[in-house]
DSSP file (Angstrom, degrees, kcal/mol; ACC not computed):
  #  RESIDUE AA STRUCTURE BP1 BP2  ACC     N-H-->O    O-->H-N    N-H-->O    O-->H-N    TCO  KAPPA ALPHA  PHI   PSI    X-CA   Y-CA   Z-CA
    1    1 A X              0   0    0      0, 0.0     3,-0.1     0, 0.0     0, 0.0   0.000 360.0 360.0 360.0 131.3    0.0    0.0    0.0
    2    2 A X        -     0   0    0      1,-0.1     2,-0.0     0, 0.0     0, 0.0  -0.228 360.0 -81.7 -70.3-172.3    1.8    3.4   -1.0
    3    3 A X        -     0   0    0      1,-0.1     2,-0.8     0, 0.0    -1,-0.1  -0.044  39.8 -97.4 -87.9-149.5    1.8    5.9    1.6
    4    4 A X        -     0   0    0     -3,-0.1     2,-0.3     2,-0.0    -1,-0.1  -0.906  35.8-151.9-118.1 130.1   -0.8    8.4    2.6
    5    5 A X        -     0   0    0     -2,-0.8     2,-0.3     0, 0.0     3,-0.0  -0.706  10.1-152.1 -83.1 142.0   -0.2   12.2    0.9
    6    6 A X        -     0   0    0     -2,-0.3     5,-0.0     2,-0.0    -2,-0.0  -0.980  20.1-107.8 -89.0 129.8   -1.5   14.6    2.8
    7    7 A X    >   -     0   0    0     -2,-0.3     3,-1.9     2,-0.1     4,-0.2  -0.087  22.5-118.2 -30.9 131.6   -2.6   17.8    1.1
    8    8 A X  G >  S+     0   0    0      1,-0.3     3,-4.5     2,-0.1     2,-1.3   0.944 114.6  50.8 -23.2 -87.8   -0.8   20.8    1.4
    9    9 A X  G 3  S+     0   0    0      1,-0.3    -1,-0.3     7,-0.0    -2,-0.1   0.086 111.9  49.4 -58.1  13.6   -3.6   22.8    3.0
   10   10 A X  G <  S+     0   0    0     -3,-1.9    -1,-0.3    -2,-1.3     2,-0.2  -0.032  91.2  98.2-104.0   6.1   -4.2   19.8    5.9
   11   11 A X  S <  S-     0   0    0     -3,-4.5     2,-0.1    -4,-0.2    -3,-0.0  -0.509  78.1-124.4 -99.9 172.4   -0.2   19.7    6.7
   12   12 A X     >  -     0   0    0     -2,-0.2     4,-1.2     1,-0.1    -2,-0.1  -0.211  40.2 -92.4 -94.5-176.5    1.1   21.8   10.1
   13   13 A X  T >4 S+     0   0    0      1,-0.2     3,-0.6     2,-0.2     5,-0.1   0.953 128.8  58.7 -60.7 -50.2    4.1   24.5    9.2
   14   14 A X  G >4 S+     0   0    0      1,-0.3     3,-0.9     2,-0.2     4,-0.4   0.698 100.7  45.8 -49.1 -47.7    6.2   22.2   10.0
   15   15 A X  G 3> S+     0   0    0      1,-0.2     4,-1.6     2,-0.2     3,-0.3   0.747 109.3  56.4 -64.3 -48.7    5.3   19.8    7.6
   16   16 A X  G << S+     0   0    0     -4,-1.2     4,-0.5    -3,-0.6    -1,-0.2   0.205 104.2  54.0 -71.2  -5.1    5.1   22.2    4.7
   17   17 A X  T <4 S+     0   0    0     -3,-0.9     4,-0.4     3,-0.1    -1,-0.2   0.471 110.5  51.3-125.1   8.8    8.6   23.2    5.4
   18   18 A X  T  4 S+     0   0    0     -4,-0.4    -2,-0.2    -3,-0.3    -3,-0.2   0.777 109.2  43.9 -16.8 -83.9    9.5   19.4    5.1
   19   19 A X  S >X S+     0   0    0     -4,-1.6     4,-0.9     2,-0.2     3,-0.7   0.730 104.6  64.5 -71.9 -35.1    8.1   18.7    2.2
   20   20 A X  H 3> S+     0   0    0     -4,-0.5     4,-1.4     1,-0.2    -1,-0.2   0.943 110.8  47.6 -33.7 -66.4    9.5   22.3    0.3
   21   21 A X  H 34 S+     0   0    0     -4,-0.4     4,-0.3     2,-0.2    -1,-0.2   0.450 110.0  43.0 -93.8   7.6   13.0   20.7    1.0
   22   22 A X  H X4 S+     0   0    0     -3,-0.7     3,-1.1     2,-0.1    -2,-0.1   0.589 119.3  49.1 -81.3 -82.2   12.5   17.0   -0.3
   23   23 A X  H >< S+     0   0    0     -4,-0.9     3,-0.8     1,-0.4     7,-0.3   0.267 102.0  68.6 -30.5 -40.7   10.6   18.4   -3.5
   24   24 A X  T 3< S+     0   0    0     -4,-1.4     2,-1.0     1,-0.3    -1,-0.4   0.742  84.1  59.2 -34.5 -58.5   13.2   20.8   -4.0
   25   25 A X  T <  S+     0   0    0     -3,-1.1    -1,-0.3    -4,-0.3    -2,-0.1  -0.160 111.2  46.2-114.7  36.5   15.9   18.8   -5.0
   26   26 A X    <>  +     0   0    0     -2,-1.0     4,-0.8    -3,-0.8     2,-0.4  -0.417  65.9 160.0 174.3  85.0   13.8   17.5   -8.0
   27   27 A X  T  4  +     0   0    0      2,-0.2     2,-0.7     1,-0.1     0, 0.0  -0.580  69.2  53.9-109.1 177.9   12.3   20.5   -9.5
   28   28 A X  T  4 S+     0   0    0     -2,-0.4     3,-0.3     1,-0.0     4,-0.2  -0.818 117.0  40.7 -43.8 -40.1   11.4   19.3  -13.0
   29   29 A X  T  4 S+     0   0    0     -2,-0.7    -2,-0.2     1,-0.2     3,-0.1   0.856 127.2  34.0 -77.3 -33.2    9.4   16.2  -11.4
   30   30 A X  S  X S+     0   0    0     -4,-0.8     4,-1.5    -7,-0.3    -1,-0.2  -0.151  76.4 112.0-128.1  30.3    7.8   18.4   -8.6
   31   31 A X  H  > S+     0   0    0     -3,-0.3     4,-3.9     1,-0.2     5,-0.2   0.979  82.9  53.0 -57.7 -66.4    7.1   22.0   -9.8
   32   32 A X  H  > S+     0   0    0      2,-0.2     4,-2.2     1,-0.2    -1,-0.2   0.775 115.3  40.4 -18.0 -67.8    3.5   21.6   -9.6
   33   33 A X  H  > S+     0   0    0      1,-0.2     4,-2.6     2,-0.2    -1,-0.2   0.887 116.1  52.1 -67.5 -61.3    3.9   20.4   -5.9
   34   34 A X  H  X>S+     0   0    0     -4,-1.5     4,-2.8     1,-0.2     5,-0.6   0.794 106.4  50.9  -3.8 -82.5    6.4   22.9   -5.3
   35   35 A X  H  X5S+     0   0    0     -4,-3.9     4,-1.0     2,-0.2     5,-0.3   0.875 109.2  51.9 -44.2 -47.8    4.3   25.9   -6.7
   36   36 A X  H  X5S+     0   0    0     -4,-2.2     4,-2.3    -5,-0.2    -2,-0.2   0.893 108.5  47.9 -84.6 -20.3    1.5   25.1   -4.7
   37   37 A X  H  X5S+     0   0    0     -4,-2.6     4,-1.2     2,-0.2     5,-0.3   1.000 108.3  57.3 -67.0 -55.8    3.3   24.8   -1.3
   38   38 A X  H  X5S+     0   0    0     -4,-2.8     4,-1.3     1,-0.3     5,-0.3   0.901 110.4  41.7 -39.1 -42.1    5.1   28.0   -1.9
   39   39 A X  H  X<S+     0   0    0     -4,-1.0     4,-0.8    -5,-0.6     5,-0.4   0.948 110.5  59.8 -87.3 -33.6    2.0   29.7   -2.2
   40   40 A X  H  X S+     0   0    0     -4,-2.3     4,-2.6    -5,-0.3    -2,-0.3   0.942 113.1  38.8 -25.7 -84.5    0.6   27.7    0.7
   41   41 A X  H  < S+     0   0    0     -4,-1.2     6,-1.0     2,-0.2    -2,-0.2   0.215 114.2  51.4-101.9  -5.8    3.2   29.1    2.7
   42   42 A X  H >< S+     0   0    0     -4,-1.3     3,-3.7    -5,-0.3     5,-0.2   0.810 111.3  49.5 -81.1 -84.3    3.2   32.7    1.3
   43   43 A X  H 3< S+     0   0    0     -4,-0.8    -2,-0.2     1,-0.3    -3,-0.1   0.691 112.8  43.7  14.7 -83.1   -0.4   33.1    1.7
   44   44 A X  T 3< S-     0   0    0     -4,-2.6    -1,-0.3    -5,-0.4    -3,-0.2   0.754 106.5-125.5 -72.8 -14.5   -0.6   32.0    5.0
   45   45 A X    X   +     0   0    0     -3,-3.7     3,-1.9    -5,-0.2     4,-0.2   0.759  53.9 152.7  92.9  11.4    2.4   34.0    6.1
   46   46 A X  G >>  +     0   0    0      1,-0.3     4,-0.9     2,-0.2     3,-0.6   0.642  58.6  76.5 -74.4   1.0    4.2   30.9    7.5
   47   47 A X  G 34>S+     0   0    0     -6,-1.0     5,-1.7    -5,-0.2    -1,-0.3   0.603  84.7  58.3 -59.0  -5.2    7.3   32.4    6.9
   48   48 A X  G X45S+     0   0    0     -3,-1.9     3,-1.5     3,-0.2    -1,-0.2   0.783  97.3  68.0 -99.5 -36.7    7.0   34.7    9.9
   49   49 A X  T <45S+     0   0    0     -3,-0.6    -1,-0.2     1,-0.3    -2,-0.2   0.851 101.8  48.7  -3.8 -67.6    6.7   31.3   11.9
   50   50 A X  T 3<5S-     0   0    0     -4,-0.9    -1,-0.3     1,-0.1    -2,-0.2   0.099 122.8-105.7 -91.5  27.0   10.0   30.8   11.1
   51   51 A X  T < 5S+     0   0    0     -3,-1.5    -3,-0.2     1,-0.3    -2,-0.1   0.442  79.6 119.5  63.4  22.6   11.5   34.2   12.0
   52   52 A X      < -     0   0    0     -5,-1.7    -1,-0.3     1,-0.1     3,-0.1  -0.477  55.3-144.1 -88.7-174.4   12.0   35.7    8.6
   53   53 A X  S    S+     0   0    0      1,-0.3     2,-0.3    -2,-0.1    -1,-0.1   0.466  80.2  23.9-122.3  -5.1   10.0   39.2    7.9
   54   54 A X  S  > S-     0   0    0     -7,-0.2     4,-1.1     1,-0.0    -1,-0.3  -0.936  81.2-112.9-163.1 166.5    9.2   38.7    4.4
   55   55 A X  H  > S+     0   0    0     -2,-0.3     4,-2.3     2,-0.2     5,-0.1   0.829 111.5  59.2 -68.8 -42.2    8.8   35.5    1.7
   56   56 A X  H  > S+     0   0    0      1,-0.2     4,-0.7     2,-0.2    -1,-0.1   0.964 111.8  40.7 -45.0 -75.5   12.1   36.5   -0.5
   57   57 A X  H  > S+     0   0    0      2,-0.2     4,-2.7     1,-0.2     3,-0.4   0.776 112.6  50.2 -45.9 -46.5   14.3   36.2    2.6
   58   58 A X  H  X>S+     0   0    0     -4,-1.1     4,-2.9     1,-0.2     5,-0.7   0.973 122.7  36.1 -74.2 -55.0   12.6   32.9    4.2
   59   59 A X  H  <5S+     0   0    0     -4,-2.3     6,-2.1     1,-0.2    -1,-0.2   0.516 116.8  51.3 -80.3   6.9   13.0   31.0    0.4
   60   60 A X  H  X5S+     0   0    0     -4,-0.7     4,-1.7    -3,-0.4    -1,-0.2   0.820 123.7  25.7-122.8 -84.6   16.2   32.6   -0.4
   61   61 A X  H  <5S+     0   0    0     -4,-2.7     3,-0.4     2,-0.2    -3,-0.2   0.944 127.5  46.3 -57.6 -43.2   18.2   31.5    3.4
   62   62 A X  T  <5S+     0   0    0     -4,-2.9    -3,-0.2    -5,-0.3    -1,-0.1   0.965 130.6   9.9 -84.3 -61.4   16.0   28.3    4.1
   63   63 A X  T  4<S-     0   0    0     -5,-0.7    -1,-0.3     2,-0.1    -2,-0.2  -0.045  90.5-121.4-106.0  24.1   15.8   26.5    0.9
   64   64 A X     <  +     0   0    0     -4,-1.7     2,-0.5    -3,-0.4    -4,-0.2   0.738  64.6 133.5  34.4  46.7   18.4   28.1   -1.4
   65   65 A X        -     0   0    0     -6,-2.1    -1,-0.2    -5,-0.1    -2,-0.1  -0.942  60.5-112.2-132.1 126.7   15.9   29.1   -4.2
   66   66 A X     >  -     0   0    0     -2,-0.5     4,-2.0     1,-0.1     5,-0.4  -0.210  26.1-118.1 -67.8 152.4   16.1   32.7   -5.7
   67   67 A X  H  > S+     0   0    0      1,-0.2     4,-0.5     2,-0.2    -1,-0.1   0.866 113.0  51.8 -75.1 -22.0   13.2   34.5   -4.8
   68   68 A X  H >> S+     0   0    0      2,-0.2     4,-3.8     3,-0.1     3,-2.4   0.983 105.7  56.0 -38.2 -67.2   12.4   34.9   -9.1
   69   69 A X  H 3>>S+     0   0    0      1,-0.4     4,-4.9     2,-0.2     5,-0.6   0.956 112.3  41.0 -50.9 -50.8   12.7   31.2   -9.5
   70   70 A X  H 3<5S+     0   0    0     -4,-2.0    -1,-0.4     2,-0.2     4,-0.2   0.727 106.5  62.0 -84.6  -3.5    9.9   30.7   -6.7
   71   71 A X  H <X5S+     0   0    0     -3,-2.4     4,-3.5    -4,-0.5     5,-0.4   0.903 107.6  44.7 -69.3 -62.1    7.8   33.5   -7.9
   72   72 A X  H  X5S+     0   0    0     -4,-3.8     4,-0.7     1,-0.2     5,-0.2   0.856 111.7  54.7 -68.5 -18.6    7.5   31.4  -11.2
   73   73 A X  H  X5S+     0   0    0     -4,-4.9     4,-0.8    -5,-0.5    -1,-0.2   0.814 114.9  43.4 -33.4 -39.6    6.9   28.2   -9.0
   74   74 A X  H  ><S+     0   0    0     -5,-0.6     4,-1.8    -3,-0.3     5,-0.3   0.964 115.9  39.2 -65.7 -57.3    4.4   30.0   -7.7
   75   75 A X  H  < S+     0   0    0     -4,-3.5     4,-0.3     2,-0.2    -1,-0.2   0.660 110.9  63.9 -81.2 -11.9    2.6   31.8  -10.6
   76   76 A X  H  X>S+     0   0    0     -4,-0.7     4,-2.8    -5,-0.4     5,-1.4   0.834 109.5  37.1 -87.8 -49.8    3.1   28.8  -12.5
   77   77 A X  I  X>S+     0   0    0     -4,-0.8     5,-1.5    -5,-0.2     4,-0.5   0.885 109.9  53.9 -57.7 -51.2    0.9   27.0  -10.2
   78   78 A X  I  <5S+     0   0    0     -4,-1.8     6,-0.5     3,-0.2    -2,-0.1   0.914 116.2  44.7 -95.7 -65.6   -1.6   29.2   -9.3
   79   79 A X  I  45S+     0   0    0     -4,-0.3     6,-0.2    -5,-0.3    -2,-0.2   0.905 118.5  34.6 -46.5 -44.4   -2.3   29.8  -13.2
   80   80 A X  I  <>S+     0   0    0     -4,-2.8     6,-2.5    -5,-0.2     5,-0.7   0.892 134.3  25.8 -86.5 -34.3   -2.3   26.4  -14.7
   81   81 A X  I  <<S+     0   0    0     -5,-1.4     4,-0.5    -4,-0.5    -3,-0.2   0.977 128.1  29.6 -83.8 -55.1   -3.8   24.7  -11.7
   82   82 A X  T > <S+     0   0    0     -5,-1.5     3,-1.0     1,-0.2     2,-0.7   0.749 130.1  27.2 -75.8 -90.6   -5.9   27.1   -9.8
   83   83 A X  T 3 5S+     0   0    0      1,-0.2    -1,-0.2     2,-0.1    -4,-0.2   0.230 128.6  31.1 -81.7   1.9   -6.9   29.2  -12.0
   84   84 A X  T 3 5S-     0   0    0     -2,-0.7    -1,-0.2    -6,-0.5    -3,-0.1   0.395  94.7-131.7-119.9 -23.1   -7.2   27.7  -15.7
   85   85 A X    < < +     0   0    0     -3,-1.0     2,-0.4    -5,-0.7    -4,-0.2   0.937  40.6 172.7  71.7  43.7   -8.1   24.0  -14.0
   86   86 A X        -     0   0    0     -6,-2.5    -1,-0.2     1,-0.1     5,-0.2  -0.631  38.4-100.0 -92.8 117.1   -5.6   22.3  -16.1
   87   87 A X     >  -     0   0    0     -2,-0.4     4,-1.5     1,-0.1    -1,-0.1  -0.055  26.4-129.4 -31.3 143.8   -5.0   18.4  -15.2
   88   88 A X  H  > S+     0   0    0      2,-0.2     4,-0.7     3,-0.1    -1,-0.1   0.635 113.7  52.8 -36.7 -46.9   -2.0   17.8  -13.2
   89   89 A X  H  > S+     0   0    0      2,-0.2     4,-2.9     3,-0.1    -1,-0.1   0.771 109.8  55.5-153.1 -58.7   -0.6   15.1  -15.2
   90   90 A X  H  > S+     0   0    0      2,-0.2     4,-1.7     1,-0.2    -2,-0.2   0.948 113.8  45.6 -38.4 -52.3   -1.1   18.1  -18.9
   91   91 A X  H  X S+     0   0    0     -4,-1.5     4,-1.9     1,-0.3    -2,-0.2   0.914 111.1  51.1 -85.5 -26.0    0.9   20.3  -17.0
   92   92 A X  H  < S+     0   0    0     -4,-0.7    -1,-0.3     1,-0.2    -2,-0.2   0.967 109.4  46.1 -33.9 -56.4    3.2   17.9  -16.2
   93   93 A X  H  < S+     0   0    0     -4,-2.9    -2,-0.2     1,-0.2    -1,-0.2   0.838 105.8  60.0 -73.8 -25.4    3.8   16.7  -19.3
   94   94 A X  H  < S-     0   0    0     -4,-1.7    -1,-0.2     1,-0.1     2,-0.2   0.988 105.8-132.9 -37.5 -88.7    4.2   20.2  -21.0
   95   95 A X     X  -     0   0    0     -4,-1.9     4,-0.9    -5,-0.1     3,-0.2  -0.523  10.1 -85.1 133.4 146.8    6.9   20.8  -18.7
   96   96 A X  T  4 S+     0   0    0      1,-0.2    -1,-0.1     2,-0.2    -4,-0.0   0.102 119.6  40.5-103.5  23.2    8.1   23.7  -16.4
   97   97 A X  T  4 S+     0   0    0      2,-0.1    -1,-0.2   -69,-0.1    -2,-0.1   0.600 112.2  50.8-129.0 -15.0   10.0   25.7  -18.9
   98   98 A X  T >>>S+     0   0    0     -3,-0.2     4,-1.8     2,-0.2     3,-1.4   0.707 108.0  56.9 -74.8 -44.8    7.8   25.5  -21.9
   99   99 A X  H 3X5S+     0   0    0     -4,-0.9     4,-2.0     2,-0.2    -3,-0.1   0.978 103.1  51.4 -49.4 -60.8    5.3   26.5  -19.6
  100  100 A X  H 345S+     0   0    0      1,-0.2    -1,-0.2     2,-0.2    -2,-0.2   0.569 110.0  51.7 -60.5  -7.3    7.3   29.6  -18.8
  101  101 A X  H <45S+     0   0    0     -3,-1.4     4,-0.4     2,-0.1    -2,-0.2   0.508 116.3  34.2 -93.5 -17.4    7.6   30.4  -22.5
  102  102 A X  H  X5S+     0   0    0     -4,-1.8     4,-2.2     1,-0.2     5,-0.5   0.611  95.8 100.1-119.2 -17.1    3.6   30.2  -23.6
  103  103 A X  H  X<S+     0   0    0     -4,-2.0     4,-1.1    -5,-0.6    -1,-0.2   0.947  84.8  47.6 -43.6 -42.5    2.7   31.9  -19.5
  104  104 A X  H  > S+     0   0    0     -3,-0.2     4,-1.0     2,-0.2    -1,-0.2   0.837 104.9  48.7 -65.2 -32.1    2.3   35.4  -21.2
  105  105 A X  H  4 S+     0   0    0     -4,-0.4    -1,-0.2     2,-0.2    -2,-0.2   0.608 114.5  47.5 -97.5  -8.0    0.5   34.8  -23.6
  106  106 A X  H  < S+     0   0    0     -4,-2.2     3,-0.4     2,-0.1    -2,-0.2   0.575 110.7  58.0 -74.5 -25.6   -2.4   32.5  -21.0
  107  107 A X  H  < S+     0   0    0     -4,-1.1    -2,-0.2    -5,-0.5    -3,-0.1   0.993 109.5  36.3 -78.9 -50.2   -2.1   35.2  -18.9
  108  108 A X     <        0   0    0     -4,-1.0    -1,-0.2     1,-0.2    -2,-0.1   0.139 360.0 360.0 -87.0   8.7   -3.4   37.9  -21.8
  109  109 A X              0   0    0     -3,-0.4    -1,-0.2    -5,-0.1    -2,-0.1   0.449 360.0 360.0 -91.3 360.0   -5.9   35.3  -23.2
């Protein structure tokens, strides 16, 4: 039996700042995942949890990801999944830099 995922939105801070650093180290496989914890964890402001003062700073010291690179995690996310409602498994397969070429022109659509 595999194990049991928990959703983003049901995990503790803790949990979410866990899971940022396996996914990390496989961002092509786990952008999608990626994206949506980072915006999890902007959102809710759990960076302040962890003593930074701002989101830049927290993804920048903690996880060694420039604070661009997790903006497009981010936006990347929030567009194909939340807001255009594009399977998981389509955006996958697209791919998280083709995705960053044809993103301007879904945004203006």
């Amino acid at each position: 039996m595999p194990p049991k995922t928990v959703p983003p939105e049901a995990m503790s801070a803790e949990e979410k700042f866990n899971a940022l650093a396996n996914l990390k180290d496989k961002l092509e496989d786990n952008f999608i995942s990626l994206g949506q914890l980072l915006s999890e964890i902007k959102r809710s402001k759990l960076y302040l949890y962890k003593g930074y003062e701002n989101f830049k700073d927290f993804v920048e010291m903690e996880y060694q990801l420039s604070g661009t690179l997790a903006g497009k995690l981010m936006s990347t996310f929030d567009l194909f999944i939340e807001e255009m409602d594009i399977d998981e498994t389509e955006v996958k397969e697209i791919g998280f830099d083709r995705l960053q070429m044809i993103k301007p022109f879904m945004k203006n659509a």
